[in-house]
N, C-alpha and C positions, 0 to 999 in steps of 0.2 A: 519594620523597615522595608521598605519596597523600592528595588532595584529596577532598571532598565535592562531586561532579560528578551530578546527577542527567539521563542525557539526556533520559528522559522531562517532568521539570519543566522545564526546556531549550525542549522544542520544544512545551508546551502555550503558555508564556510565550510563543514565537515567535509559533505560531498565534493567540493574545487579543491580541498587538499587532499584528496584520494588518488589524483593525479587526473581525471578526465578534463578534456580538454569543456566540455558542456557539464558542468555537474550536476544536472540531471539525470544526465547517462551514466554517473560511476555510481560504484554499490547501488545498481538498482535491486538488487535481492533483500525483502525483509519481513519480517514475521507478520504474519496478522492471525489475530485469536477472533475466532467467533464462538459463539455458544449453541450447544443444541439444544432443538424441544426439551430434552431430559435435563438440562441444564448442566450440562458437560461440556466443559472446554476445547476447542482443534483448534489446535496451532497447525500452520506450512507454511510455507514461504511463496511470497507472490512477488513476483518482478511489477514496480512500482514504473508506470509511463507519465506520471505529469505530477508535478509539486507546484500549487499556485493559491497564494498566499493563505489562507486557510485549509484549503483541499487539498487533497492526494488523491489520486486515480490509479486504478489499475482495472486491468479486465478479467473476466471468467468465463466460463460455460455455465447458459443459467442453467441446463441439465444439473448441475454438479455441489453434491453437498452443501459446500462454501454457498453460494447464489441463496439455499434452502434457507440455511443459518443466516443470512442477512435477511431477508424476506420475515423472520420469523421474530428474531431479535437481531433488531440494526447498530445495536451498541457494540463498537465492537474494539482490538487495539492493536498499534503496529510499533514495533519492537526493531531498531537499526541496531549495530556496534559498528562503530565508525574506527578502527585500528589506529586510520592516519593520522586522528585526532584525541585516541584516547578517551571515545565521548559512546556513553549509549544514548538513546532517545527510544521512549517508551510517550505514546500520544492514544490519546483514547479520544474515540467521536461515535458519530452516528453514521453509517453505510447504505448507501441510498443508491439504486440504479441510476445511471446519466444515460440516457438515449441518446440527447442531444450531441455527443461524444461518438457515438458511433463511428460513424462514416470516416472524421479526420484517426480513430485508433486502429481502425479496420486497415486504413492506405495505410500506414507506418510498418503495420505489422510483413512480417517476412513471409512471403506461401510456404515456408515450412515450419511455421508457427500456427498460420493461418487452418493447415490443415489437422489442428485439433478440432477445429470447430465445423468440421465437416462431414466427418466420421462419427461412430456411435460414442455413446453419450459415455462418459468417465465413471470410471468400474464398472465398466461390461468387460466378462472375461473374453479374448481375442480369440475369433473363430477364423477359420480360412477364408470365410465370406468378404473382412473386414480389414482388406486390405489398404495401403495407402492413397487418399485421396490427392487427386492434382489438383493443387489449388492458384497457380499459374492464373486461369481465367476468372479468379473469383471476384469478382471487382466487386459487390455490395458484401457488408455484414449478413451474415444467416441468422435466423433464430435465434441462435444458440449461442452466438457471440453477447455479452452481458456487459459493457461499462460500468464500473460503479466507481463511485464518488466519495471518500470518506471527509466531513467536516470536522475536524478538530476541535472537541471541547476544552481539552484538558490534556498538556506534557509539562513528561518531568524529563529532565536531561540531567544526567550525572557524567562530570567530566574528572575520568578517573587519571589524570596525568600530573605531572608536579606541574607549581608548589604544591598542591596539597588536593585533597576530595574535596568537591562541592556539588552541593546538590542547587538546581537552580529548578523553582514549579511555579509553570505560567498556570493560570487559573483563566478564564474569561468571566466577565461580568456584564451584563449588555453589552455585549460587541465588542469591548474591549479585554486586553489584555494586560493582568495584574501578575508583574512575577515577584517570588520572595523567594532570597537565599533560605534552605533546610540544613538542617543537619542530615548528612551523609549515611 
């Protein structure tokens, strides 16, 4: 039996009932798992800047592990719990650098977000040299600022609220999206 499960309209719904006036902007904090060369698992949390219709975005320091482990294996997964709704969402894709993205995530960002990506690179231990950058005048992305882009192949979304458990798994198929109620 195959339902009309959309997880994207799922998890905008989750996000507008978290109370943000943009649900974009609420619960932007959520897991994403990449793999390393040894094929070991890192999970952390990344603040999620843009959900549109298949992709999610967020940025990094390409210096910085994460950037490593996408470059390396781009498969990768990102894990919400959404409270207001009772609902997690676990979506697996592929992680691909957006250049293209730059410029308009570089203006959004705040100069004191900004100045991660101007200072040395993540897990260098802090010397006295390596004090805080003003990043006030920074008008282009540096190097080191990294867009990336994840394409959604595959979520499952389990909404653990009454009546009852349900497991909902959209799958793709050519381009489309096939979902079917599971067992919980």
């Amino acid at each position: 039996m195959t339902e009309q499960f959309s997880w994207q309209d799922s998890l905008k719904a989750s996000l507008a009932a978290s109370g943000a006036r943009d649900p974009e902007q609420s619960v932007r904090s959520a897991q994403l798992a990449t793999v390393t060369v040894s094929g070991i698992p890192d999970v952390r949390t990344v603040i999620i800047r843009g959900i549109d219709g298949d992709d999610i975005t967020f940025n990094t320091d390409r210096r910085s592990a994460k950037a490593r482990h996408i470059g390396e294996t781009p498969w990768v997964a990102v894990s919400w719990y959404i409270p207001a709704t009772q609902t997690q969402y676990r979506l697996y894709g592929m992680a691909a650098e957006a250049p293209e993205l730059a410029e308009a995530m570089w203006a959004e960002m705040r100069p004191v977000d900004r100045r991660n990506y101007l200072g040395p690179p993540p897990g260098k231990p802090i010397k006295g040299e390596d004090a805080p950058v003003d990043a006030e005048d920074q008008a282009a992305a540096p190097e080191s600022f990294m867009p990336v882009k994840i394409t959604i192949e595959q979520a499952d979304v389990l909404i653990v609220g009454d009546p009852h458990h349900r497991w909902s798994c959209a799958r793709r198929t050519d381009g489309t999206w096939r979902s079917v109620p599971v067992v919980p």
